[in-house]
N, CA, C and O atoms as a GROMACS GRO file, in nm:
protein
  556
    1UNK      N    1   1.035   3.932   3.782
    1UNK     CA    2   0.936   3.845   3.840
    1UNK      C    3   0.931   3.711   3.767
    1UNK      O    4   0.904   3.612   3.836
    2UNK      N    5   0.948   3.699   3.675
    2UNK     CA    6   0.951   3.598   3.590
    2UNK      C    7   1.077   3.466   3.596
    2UNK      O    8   1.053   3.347   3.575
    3UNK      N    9   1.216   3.526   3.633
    3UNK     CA   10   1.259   3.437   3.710
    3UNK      C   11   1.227   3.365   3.825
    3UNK      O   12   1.228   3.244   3.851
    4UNK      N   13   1.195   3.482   3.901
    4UNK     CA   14   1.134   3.431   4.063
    4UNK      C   15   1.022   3.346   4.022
    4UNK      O   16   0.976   3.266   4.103
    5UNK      N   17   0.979   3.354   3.916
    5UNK     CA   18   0.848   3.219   3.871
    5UNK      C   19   0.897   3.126   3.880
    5UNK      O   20   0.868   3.036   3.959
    6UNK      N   21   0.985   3.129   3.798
    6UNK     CA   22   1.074   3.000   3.728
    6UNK      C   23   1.110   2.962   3.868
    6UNK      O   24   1.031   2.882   3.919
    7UNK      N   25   1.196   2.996   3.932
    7UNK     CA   26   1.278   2.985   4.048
    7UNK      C   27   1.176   2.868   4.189
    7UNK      O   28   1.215   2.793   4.279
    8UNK      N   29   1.052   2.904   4.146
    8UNK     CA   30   0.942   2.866   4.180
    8UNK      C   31   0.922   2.733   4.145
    8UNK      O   32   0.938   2.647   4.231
    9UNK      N   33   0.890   2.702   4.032
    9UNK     CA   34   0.847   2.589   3.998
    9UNK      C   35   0.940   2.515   4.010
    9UNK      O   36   0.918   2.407   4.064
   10UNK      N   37   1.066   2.540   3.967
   10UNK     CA   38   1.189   2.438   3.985
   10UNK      C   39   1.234   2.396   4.067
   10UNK      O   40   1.316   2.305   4.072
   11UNK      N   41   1.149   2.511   4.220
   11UNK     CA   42   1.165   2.405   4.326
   11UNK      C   43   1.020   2.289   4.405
   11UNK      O   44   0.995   2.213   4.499
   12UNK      N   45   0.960   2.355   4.271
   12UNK     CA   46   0.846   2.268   4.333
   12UNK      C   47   0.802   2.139   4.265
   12UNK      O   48   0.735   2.048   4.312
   13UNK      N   49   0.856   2.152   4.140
   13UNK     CA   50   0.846   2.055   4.079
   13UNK      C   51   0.960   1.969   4.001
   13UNK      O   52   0.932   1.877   3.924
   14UNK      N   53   1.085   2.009   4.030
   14UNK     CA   54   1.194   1.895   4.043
   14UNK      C   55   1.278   1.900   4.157
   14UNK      O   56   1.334   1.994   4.215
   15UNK      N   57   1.272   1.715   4.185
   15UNK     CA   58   1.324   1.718   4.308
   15UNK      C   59   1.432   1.730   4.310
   15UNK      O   60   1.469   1.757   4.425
   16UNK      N   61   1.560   1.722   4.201
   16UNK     CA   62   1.654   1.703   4.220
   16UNK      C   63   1.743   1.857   4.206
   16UNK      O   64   1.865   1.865   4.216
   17UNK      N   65   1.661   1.957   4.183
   17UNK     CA   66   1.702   2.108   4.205
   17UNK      C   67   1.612   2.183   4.259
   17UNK      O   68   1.568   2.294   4.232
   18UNK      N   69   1.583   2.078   4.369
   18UNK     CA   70   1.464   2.212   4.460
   18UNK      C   71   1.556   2.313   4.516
   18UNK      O   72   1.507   2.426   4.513
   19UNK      N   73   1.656   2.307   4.557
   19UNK     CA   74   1.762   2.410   4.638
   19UNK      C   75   1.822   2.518   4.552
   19UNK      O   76   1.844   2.630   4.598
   20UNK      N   77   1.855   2.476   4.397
   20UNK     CA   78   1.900   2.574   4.297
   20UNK      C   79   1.731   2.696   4.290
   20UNK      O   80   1.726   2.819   4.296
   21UNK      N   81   1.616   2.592   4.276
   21UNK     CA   82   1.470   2.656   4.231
   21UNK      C   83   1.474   2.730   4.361
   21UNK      O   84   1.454   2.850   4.341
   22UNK      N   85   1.490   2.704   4.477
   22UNK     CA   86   1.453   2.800   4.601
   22UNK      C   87   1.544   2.919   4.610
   22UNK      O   88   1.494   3.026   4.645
   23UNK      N   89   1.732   2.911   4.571
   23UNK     CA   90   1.804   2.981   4.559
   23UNK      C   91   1.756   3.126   4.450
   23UNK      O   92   1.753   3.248   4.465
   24UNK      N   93   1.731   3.057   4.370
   24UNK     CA   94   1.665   3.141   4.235
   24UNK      C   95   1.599   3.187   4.299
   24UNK      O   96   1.660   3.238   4.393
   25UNK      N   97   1.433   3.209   4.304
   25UNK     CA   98   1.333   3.226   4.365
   25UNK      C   99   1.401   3.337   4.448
   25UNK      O  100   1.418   3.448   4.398
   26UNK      N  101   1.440   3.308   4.575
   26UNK     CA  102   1.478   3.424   4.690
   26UNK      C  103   1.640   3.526   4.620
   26UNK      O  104   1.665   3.628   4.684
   27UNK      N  105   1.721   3.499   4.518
   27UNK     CA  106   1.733   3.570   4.495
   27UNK      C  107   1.663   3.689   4.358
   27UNK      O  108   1.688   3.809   4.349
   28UNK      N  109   1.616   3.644   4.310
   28UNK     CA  110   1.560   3.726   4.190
   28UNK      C  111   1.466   3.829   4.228
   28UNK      O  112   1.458   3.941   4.178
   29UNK      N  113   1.365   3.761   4.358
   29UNK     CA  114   1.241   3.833   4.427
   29UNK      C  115   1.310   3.938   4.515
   29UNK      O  116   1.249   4.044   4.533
   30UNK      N  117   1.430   3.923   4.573
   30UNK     CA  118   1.496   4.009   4.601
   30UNK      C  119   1.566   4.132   4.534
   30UNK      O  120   1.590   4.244   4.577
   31UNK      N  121   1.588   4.080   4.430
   31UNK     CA  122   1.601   4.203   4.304
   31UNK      C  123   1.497   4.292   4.257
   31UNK      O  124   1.501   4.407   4.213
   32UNK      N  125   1.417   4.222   4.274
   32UNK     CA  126   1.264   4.266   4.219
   32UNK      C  127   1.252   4.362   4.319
   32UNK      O  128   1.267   4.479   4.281
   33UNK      N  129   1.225   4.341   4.453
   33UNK     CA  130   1.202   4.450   4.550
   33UNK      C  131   1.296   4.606   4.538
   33UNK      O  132   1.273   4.719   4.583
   34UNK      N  133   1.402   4.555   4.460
   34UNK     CA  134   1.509   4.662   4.450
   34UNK      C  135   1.440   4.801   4.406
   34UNK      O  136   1.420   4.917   4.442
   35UNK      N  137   1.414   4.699   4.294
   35UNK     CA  138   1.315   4.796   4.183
   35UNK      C  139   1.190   4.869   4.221
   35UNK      O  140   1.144   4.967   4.163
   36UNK      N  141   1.115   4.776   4.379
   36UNK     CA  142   1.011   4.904   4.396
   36UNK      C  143   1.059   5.018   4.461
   36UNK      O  144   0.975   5.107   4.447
   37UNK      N  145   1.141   5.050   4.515
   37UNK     CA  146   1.227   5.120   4.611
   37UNK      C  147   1.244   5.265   4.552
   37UNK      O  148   1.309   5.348   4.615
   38UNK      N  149   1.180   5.299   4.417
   38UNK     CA  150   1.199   5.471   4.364
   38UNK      C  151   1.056   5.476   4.410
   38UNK      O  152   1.036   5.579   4.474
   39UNK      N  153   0.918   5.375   4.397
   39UNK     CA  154   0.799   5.431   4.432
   39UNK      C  155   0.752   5.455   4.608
   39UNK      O  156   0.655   5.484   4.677
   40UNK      N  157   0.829   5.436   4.612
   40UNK     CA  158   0.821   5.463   4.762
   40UNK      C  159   0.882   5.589   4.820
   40UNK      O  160   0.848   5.614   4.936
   41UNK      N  161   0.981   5.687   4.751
   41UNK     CA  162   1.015   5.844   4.768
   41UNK      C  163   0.970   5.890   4.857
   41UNK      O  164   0.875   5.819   4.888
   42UNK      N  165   0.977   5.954   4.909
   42UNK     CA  166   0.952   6.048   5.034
   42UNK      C  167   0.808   6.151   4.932
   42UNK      O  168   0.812   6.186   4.814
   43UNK      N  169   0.725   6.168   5.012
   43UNK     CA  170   0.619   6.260   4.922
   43UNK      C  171   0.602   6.443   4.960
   43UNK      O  172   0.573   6.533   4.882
   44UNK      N  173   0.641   6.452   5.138
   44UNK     CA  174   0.657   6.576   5.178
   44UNK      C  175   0.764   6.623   5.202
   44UNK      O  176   0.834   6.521   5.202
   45UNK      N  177   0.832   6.707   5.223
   45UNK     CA  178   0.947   6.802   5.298
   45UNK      C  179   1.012   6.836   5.159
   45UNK      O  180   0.968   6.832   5.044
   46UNK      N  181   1.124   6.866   5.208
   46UNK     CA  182   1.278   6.925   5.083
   46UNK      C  183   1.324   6.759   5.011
   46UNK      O  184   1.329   6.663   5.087
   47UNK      N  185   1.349   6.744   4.885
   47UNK     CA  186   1.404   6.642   4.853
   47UNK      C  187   1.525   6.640   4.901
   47UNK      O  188   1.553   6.561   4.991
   48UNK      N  189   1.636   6.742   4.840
   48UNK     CA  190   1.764   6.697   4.944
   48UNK      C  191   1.834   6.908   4.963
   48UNK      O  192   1.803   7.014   4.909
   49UNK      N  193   1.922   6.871   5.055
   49UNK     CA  194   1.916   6.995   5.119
   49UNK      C  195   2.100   6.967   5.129
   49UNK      O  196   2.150   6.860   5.096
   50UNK      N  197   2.182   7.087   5.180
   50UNK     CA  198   2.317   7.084   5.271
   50UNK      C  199   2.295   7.079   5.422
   50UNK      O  200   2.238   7.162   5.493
   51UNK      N  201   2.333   7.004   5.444
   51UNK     CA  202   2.341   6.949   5.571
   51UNK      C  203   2.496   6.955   5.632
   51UNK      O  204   2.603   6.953   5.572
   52UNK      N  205   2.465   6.964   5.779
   52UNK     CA  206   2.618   6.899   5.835
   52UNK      C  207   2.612   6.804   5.879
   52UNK      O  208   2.539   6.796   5.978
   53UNK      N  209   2.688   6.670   5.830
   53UNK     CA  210   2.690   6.556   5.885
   53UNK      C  211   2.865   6.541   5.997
   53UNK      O  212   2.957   6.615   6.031
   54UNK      N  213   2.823   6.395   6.016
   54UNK     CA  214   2.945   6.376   6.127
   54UNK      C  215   3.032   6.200   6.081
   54UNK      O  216   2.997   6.090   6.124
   55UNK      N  217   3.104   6.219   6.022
   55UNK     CA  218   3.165   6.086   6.007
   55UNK      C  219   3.375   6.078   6.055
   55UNK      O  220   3.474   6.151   6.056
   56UNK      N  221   3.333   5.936   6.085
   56UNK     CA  222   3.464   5.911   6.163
   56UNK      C  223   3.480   6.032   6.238
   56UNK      O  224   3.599   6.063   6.229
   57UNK      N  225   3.409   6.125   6.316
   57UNK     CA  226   3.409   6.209   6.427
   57UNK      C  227   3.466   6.318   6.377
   57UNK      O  228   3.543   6.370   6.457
   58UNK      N  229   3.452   6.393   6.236
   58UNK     CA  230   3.475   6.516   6.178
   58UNK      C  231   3.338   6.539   6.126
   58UNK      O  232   3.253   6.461   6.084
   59UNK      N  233   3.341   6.702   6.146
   59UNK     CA  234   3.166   6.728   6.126
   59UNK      C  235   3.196   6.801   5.971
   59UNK      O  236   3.260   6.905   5.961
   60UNK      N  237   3.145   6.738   5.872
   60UNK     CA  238   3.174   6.828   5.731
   60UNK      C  239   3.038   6.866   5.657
   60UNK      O  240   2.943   6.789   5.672
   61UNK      N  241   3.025   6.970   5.586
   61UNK     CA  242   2.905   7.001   5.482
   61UNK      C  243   2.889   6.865   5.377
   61UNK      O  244   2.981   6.793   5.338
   62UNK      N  245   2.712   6.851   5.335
   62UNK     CA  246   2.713   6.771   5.245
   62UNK      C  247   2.558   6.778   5.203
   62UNK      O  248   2.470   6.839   5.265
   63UNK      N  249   2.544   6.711   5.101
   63UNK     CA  250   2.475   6.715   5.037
   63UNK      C  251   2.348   6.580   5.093
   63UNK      O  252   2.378   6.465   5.061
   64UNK      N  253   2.223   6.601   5.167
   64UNK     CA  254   2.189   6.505   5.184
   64UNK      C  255   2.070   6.479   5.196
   64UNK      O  256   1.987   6.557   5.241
   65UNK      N  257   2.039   6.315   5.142
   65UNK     CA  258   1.942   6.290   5.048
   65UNK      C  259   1.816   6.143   5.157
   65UNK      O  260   1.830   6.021   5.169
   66UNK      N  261   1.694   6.250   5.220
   66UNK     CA  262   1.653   6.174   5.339
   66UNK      C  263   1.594   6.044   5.279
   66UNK      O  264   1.549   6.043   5.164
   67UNK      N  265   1.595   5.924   5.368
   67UNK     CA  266   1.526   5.792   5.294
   67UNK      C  267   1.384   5.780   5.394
   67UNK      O  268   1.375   5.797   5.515
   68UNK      N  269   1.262   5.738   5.279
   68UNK     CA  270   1.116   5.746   5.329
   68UNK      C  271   1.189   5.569   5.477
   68UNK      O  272   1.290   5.498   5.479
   69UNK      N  273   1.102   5.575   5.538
   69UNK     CA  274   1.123   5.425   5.597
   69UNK      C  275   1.036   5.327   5.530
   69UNK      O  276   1.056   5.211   5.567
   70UNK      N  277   0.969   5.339   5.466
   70UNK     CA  278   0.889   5.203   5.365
   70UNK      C  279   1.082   5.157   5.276
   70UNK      O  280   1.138   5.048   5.264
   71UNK      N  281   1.120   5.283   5.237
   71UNK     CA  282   1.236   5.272   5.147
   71UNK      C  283   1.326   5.184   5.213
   71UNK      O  284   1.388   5.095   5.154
   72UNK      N  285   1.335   5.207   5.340
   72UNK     CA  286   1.454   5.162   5.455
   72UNK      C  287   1.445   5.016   5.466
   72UNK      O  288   1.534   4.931   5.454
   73UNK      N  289   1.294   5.000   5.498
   73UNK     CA  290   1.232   4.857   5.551
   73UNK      C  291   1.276   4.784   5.425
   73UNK      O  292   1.354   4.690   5.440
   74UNK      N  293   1.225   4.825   5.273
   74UNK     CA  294   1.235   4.748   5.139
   74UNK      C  295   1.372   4.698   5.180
   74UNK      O  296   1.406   4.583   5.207
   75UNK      N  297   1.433   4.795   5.178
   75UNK     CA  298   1.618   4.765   5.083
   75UNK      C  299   1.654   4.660   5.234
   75UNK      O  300   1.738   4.571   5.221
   76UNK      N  301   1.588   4.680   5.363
   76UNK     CA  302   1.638   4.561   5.450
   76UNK      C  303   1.582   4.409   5.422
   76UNK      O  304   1.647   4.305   5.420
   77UNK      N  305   1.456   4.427   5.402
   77UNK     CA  306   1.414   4.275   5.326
   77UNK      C  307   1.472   4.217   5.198
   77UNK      O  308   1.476   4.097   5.170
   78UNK      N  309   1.522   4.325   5.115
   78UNK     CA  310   1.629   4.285   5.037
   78UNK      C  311   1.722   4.219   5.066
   78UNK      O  312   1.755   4.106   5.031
   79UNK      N  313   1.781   4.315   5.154
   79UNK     CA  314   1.942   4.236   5.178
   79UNK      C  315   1.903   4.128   5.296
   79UNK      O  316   2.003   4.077   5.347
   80UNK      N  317   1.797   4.091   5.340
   80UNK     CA  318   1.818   3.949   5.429
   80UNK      C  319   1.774   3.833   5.311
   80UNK      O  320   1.768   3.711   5.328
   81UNK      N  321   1.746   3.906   5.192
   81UNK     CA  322   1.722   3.787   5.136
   81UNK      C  323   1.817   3.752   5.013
   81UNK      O  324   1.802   3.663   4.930
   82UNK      N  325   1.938   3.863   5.026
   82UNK     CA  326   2.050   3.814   4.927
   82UNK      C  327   2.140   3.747   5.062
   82UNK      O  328   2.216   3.651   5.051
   83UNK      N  329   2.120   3.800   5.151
   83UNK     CA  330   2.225   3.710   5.268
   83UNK      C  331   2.171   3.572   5.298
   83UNK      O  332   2.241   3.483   5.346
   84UNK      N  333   2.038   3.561   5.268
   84UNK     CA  334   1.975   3.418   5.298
   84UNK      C  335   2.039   3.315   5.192
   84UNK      O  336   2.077   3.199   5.207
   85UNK      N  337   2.038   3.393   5.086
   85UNK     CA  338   2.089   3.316   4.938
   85UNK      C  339   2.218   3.312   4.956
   85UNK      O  340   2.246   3.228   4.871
   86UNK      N  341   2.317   3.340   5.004
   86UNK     CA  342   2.439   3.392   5.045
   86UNK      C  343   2.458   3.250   5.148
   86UNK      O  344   2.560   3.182   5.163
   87UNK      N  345   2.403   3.244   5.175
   87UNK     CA  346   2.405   3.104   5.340
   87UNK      C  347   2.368   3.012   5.277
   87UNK      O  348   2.407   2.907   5.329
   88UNK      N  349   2.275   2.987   5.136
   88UNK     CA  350   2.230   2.859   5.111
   88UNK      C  351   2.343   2.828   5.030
   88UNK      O  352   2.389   2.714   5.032
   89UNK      N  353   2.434   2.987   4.905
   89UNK     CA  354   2.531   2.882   4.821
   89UNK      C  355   2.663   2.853   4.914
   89UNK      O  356   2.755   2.778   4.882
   90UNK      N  357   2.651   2.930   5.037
   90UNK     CA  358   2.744   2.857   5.114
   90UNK      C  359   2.775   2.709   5.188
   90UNK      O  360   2.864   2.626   5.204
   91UNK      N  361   2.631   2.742   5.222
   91UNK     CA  362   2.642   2.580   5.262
   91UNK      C  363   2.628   2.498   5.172
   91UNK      O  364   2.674   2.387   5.201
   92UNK      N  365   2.581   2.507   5.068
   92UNK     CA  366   2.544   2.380   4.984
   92UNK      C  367   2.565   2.452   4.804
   92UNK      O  368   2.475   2.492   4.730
   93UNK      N  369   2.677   2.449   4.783
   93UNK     CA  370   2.742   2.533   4.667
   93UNK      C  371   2.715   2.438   4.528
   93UNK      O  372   2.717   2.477   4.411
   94UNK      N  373   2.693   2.320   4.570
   94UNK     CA  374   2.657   2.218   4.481
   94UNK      C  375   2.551   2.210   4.411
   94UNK      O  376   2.535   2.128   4.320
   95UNK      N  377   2.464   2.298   4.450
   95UNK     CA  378   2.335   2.281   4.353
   95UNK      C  379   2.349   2.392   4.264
   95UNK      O  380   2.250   2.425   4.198
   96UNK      N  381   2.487   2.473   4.249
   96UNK     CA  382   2.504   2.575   4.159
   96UNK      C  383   2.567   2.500   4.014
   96UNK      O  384   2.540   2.507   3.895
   97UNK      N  385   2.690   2.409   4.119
   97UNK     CA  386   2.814   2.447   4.005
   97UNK      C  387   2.766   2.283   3.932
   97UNK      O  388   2.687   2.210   3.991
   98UNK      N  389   2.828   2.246   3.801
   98UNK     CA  390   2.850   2.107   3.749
   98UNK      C  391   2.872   2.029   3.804
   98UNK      O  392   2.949   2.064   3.893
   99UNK      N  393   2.843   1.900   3.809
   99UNK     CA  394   2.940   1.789   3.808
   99UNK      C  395   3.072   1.764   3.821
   99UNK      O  396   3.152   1.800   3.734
  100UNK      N  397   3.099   1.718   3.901
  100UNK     CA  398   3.335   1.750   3.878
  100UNK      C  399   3.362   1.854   3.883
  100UNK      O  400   3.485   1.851   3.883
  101UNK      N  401   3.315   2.004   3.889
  101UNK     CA  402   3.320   2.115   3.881
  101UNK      C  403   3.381   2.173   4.026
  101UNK      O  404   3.289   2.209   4.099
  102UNK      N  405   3.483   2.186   4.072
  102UNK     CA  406   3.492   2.279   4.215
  102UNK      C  407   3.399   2.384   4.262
  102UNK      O  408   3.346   2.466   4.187
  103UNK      N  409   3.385   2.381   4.371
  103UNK     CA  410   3.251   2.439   4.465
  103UNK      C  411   3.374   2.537   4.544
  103UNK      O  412   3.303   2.602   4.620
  104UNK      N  413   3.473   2.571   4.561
  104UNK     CA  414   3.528   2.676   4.626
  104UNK      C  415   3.505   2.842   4.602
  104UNK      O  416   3.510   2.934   4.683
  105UNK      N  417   3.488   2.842   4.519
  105UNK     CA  418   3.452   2.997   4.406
  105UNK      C  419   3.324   3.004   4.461
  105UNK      O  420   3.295   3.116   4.505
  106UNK      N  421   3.262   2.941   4.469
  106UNK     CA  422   3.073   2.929   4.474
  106UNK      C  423   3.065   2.918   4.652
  106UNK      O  424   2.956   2.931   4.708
  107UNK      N  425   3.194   2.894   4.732
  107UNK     CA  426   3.127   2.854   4.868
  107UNK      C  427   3.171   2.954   4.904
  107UNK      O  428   3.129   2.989   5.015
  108UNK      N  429   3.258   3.036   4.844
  108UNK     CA  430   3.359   3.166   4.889
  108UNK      C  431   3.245   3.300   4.869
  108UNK      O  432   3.223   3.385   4.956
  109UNK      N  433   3.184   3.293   4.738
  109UNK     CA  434   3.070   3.391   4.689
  109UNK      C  435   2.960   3.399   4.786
  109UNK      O  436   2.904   3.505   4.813
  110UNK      N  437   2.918   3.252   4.855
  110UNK     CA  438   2.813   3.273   4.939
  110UNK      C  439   2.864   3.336   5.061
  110UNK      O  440   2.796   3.428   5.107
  111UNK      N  441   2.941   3.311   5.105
  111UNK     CA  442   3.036   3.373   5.233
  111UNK      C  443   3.014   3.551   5.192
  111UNK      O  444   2.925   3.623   5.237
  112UNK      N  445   3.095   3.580   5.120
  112UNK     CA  446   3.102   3.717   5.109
  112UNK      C  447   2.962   3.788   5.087
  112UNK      O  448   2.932   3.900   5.127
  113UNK      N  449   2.887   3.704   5.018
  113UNK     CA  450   2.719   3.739   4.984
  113UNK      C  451   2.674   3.746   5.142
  113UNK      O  452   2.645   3.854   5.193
  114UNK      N  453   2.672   3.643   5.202
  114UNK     CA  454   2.608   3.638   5.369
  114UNK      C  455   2.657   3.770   5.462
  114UNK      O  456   2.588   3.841   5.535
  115UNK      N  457   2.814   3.778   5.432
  115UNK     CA  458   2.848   3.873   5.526
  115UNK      C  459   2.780   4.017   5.478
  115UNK      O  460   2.728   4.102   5.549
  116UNK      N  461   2.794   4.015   5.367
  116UNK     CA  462   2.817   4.194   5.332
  116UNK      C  463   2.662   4.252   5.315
  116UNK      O  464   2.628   4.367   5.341
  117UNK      N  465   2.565   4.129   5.260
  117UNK     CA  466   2.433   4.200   5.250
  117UNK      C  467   2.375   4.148   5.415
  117UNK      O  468   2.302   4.238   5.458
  118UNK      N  469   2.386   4.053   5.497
  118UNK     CA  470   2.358   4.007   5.588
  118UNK      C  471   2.391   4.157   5.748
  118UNK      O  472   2.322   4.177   5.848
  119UNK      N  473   2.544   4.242   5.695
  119UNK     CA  474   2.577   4.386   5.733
  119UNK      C  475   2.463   4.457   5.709
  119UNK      O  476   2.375   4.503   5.782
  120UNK      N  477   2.485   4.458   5.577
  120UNK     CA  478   2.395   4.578   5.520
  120UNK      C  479   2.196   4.596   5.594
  120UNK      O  480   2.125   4.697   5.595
  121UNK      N  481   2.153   4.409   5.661
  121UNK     CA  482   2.053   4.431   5.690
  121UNK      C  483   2.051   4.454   5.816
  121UNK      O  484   1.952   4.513   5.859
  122UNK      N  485   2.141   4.421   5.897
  122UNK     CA  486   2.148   4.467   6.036
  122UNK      C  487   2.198   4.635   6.020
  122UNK      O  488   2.179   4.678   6.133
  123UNK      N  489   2.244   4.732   5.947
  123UNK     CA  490   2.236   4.824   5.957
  123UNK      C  491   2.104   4.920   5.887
  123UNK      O  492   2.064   5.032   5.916
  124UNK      N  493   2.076   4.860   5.824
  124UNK     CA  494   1.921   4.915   5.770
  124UNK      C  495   1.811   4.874   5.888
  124UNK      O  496   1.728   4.955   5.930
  125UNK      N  497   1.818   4.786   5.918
  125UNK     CA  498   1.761   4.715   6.088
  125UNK      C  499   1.786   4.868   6.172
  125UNK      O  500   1.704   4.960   6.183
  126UNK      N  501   1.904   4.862   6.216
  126UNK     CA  502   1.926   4.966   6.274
  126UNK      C  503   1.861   5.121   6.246
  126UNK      O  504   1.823   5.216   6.315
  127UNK      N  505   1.869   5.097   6.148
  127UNK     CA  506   1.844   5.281   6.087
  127UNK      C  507   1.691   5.302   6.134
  127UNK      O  508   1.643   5.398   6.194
  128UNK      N  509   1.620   5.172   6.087
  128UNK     CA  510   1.479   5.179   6.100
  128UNK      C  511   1.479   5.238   6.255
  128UNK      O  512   1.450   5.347   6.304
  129UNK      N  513   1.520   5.129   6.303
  129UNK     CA  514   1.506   5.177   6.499
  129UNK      C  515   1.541   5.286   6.515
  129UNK      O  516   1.512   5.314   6.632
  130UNK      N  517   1.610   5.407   6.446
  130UNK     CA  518   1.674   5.471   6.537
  130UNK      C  519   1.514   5.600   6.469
  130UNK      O  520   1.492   5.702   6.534
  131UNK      N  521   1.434   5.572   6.354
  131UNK     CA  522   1.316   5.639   6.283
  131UNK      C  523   1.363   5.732   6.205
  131UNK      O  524   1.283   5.822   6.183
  132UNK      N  525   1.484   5.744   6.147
  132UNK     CA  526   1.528   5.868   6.021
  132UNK      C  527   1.677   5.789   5.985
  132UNK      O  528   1.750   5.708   6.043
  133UNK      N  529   1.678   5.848   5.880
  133UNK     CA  530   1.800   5.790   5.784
  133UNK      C  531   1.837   5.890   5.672
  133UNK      O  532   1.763   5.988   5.661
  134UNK      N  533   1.954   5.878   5.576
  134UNK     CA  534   1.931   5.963   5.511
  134UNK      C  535   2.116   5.899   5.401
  134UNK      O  536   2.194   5.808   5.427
  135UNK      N  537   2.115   5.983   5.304
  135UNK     CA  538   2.185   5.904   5.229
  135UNK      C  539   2.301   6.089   5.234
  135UNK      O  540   2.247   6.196   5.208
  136UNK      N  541   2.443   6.078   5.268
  136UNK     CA  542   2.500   6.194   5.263
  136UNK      C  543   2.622   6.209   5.177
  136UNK      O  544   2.722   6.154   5.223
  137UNK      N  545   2.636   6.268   5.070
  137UNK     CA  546   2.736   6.277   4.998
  137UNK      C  547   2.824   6.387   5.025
  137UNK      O  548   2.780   6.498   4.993
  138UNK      N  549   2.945   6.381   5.080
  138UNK     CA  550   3.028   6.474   5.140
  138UNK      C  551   3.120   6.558   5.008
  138UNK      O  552   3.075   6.539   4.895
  139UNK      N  553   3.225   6.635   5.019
  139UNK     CA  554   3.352   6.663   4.975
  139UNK      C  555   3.442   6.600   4.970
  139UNK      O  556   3.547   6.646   4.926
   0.00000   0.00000   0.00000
């Protein structure tokens, strides 16, 4: 939380890294949420059980571990807000790196940041809609 402070003021009170202070800010607060995500546990049923799941269209035994939807919703506001951060060092990679410093490494990071957690929230999106989820560790 204490970054996300920082992350705060630096965009509120210098103008010339309000975009690094807002970058900060939305990613750190996004980390932070990571962390509430054990108090939110499921409180009734079996913690985790054998199950038969179904992937790539083979049905196998596994071990599996249900997610509360407060849990679901968290980890999706998470990842829209590492994909948000993901789109800002993409577009504007410059308020990361130095002076004279190349911005390709930094415009490439936001790219892969946008796509992969920006996935991750349209499938947690999803999970929510469909009202059960569950985490399955196979053989």
């Amino acid at each position: 939380m204490f970054f996300t402070l920082v992350g705060l003021l630096i965009a509120a009170f210098e103008s010339g890294d309000r975009l690094f202070g807002l970058f900060a800010a939305l990613f750190f607060s996004s980390c932070a949420l990571v962390f509430l995500m054990p108090v939110l546990a499921r409180t009734g049923g079996p913690d985790r059980r054998i199950g038969v799941v179904s992937h790539h269209g083979l049905r196998t035994e596994a071990l599996v571990f249900p997610l509360s939807a407060p849990k679901i919703r968290v980890a999706g506001i998470a990842a829209v807000g590492w994909a948000v951060a993901g789109v800002m060092l993409a577009i504007a990679p410059t308020a990361l790196a130095d002076p004279g410093q190349s911005t390709t490494f930094l415009r490439l990071l936001g790219i892969v940041l946008a796509l992969l957690f920006g996935g991750l929230a349209v499938f947690t999106g999803l999970q929510e809609l469909r009202g059960r989820a569950f985490v399955g560790i196979g053989q």
